[in-house]
C-alpha positions in Angstrom: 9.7 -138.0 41.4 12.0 -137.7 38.5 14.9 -136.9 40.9 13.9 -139.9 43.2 14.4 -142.4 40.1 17.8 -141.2 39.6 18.7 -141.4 43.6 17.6 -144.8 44.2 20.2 -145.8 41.2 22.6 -143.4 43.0 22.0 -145.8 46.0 22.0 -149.8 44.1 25.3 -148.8 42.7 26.4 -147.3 46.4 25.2 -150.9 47.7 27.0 -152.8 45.4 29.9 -154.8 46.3 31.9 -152.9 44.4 30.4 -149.0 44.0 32.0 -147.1 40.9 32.2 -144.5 43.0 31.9 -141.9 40.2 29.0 -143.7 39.0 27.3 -142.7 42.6 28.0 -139.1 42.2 27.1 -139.1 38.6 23.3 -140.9 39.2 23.4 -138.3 42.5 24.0 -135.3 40.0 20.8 -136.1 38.3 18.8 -136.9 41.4 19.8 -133.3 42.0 18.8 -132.0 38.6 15.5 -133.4 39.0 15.2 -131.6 43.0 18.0 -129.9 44.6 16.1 -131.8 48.0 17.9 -135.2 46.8 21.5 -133.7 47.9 20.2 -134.6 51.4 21.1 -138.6 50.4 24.9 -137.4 50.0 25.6 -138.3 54.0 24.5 -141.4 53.8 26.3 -141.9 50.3 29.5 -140.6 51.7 29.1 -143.2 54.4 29.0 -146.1 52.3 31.5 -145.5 49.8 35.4 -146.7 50.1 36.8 -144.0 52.8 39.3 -142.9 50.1 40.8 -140.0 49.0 40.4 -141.3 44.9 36.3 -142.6 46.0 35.9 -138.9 47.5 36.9 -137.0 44.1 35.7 -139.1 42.1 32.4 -138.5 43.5 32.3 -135.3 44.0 34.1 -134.8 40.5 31.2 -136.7 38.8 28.7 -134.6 40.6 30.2 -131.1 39.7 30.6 -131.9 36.6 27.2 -132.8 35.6 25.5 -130.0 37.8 27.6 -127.1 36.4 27.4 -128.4 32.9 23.7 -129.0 32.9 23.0 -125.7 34.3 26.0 -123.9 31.9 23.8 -125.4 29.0 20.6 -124.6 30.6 22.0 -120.5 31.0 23.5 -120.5 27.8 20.5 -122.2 25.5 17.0 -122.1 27.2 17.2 -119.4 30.3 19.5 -117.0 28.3 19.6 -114.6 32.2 20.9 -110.9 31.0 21.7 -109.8 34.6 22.0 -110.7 38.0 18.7 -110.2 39.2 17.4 -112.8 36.6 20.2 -115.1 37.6 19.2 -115.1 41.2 15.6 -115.6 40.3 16.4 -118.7 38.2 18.9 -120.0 40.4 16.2 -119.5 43.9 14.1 -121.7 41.8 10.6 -122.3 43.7 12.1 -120.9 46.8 11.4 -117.2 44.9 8.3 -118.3 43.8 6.4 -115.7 45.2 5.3 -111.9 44.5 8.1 -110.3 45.5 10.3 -112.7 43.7 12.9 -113.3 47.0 13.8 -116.0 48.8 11.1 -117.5 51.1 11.4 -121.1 53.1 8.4 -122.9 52.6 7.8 -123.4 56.4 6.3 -122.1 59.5 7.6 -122.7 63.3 9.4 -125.6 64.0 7.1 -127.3 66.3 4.4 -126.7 64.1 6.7 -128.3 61.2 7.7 -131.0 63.7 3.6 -131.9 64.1 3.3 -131.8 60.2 6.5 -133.8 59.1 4.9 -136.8 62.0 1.3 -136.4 60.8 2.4 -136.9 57.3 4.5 -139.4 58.0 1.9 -141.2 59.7 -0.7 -140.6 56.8 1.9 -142.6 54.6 2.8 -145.2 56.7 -0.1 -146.1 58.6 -3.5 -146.8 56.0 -6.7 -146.0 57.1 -9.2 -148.6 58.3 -9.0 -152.3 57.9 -5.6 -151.6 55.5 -3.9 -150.4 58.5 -2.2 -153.9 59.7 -0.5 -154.1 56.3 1.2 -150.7 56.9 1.6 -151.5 59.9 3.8 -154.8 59.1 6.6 -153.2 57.3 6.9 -150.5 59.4 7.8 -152.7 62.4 9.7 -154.6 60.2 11.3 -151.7 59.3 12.2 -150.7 62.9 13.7 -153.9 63.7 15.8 -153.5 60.5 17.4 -150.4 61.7 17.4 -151.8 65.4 19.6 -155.1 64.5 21.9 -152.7 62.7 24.7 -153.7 60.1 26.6 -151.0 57.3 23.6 -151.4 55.1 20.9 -150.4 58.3 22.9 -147.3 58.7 23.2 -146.5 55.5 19.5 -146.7 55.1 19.2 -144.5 58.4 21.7 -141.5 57.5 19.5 -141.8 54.4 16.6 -140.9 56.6 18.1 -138.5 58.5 19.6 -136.8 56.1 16.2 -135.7 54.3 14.6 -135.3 57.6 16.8 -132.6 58.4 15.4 -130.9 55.4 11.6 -131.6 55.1 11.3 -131.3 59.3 11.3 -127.4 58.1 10.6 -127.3 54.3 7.1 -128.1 53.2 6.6 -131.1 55.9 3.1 -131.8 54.9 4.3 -132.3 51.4 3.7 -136.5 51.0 5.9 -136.3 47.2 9.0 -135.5 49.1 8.6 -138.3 51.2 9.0 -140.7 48.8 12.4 -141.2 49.3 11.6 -142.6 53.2 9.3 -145.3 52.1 12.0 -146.5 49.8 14.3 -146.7 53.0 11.4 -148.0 55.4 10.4 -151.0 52.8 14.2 -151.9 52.5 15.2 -152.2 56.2 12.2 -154.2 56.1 13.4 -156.4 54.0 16.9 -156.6 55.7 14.6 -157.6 58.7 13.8 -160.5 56.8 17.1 -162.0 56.2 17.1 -164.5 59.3 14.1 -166.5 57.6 14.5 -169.1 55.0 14.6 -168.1 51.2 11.1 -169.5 50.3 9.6 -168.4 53.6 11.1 -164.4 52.8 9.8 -165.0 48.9 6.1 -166.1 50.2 5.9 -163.3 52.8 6.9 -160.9 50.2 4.5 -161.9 48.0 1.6 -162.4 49.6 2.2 -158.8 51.3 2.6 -157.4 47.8 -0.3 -158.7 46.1 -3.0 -157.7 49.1 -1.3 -154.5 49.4 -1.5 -153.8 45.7 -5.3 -155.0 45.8 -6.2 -152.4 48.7 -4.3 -149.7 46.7 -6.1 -150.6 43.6 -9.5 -150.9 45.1 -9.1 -147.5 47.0 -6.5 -145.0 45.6 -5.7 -146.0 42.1 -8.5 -146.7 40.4 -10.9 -144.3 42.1 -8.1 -141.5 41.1 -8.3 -142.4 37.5 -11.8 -141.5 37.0 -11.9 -137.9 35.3 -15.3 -137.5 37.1 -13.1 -137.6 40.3 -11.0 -134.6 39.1 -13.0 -131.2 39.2 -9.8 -129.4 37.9 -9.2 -131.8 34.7 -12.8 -131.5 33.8 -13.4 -127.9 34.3 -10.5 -127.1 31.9 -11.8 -129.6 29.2 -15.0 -127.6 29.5 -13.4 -124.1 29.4 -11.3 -125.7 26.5 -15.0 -126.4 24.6 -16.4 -123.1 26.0 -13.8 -121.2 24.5 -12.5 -119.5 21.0 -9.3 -121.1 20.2 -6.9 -117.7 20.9 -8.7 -117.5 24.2 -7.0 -116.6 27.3 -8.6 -118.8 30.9 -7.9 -117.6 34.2 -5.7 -120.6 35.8 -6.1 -121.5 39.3 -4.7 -124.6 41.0 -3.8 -127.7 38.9 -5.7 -125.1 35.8 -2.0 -123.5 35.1 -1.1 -127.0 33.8 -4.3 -128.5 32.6 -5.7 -125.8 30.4 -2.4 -125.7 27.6 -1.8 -129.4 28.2 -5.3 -130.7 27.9 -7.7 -127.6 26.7 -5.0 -126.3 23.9 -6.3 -122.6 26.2 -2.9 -119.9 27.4 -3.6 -120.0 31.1 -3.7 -116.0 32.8 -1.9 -116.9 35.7 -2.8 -114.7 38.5 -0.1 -115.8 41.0 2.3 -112.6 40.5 0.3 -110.0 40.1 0.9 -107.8 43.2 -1.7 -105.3 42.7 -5.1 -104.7 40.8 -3.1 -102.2 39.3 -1.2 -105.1 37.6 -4.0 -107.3 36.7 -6.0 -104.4 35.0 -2.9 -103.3 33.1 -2.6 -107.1 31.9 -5.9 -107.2 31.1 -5.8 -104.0 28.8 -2.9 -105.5 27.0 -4.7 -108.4 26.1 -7.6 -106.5 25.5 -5.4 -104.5 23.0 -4.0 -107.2 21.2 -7.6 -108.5 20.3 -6.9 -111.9 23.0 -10.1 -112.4 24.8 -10.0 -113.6 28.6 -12.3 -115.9 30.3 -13.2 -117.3 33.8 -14.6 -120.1 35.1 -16.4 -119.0 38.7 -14.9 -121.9 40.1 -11.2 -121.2 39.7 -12.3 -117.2 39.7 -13.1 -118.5 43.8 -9.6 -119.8 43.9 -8.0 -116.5 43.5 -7.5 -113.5 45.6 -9.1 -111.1 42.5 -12.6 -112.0 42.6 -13.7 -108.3 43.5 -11.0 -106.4 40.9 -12.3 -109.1 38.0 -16.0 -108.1 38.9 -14.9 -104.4 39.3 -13.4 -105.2 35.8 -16.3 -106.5 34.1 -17.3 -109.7 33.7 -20.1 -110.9 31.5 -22.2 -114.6 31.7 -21.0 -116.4 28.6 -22.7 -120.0 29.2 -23.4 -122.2 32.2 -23.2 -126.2 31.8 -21.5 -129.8 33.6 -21.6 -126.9 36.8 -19.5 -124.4 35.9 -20.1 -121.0 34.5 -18.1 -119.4 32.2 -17.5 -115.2 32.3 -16.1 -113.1 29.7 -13.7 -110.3 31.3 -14.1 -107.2 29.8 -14.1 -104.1 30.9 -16.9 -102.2 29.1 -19.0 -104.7 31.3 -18.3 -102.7 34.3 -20.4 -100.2 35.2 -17.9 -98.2 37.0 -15.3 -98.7 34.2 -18.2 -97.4 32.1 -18.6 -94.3 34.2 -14.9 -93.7 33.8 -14.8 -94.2 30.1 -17.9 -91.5 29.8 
């Protein structure tokens, strides 16, 4: 989302009457900072600019710049990488986000992706229920946008294209990386409004917005911002009140960022451990340094561990609000206590 701020400034200042176009590859160079998935835009930028030699460099000067500086500082002052195998795990970013720590596409077969990328875009297009004509309106807009053509219609649909060609394959049923084709759907709409009258354009508009912005209201937003409607945000708080303040709480899900943001608790973040022999070493440590380790049965579900833990030891601290709380330890295993005798 942070990226998609800084790409559609990338694009007002492409679809200006005049683009600076170093100004375009500088707002592009933080659209890229924020997800490397926002290069995908630079067809369509490339398309719209002046088709000179100076508009190319400075673009692509503007860009290089801020990338290889941001990262330079990045190296040099936060990541601090020793050797190579640290720089190609930084530099993978999430695509090495796994056990083995190698590169891995977030995909499956391509017409499986294919089904996924159309289902998704369906889901955020086309509302459910009785809100389905108002998607429904600015999509067909939308079309006959694109279909009437014009620089700015095809700039809009080499926009499209051009992250298609990514997120056809890369996490398709991921709805944040679509944001960037609503942006380009709700604009050709509005190009498809350009052969009506000012005041009639201004009324449609409006009227859209304001029983659009009721349904979402009514139905996403305000039912989302109920904490009782989040299972992970209050289980944390709980494990947060359930807990000593040095505790360590297995994290699970959304819990490896709500437990330090909103528990003040150091998530155990099972994700990389590729062995029990790994997670009981971990535990020891902690164990060692006098840092007790708790689970909540829910997230403990959520992991692939729940045997080793209860192999481990676990012992019933408390039960309340529907959770229950276990203290790993390992003198609460009986087989651990055979092993220790």
């Amino acid at each position: 989302m942070l990226g998609a701020l800084a790409i559609v400034l990338a694009a007002r200042e492409a679809l200006d009457e005049k683009p600076r176009a170093w100004l375009v590859g500088a707002w592009h160079a933080a659209a890229i900072l924020g997800h490397v998935g926002h290069f995908m835009a630079a067809p369509a930028m490339l398309w719209i600019l002046p088709r000179t030699r100076r508009a190319l460099i400075e673009y692509a000067a503007a860009q290089a710049v801020i990338l290889v500086s941001a990262y330079a500082a990045a190296a040099a002052f936060a990541v601090s990488p020793s050797h190579f195998d640290e720089w190609r795990v930084w530099l993978l970013g999430s695509a090495a986000l796994n056990e083995q720590q190698r590169f891995g596409w977030h995909g499956s077969s391509l017409a499986h992706s294919v089904v996924a990328w159309l289902r998704m875009s369906l889901t955020m297009l086309l509302a459910e229920g009785p809100a389905r004509p108002l998607a429904v309106l600015p999509l067909a807009a939308g079309i006959w946008g694109l279909v009437r053509g014009g620089p700015i219609a095809r700039f809009w649909g080499l926009w499209l294209a051009g992250y298609a060609v990514l997120y056809l394959s890369w996490e398709p049923g991921t709805i944040v990386y679509r944001i960037t084709d609503l942006l380009a759907v709700y604009a050709l709409a509005c190009q498809s409004l350009d052969r009506f009258s000012p005041r009639l354009r201004l009324l449609a508009l409006a009227a859209w917005c304001a029983v659009a912005g009721l349904h979402n209201w009514r139905c996403a937003v305000l039912p989302a911002s109920r904490p009782q409607a989040n299972r992970d945000l209050l289980e944390a708080l709980w494990s947060g009140r359930s807990t000593p303040e040095n505790a360590w709480v297995v994290a699970a899900g959304r819990g490896q960022i709500y437990l330090p943001y909103f528990a003040h608790r150091k998530p155990l973040n099972t994700r990389y451990w590729r062995d029990e022999t790994d997670l009981f070493s971990r535990l020891d440590a902690l164990a060692k340094a006098g840092e007790p380790v708790y689970v909540v049965d829910r997230s403990l579900a959520e992991t692939k561990w729940p045997q080793s833990f209860a192999q481990y030891g676990l012992i019933e601290e408390r039960r309340g609000e529907g959770f229950t709380l276990y203290r790993v330890k390992r003198e609460a295993s009986p087989s651990a206590a055979g092993e220790k005798n």
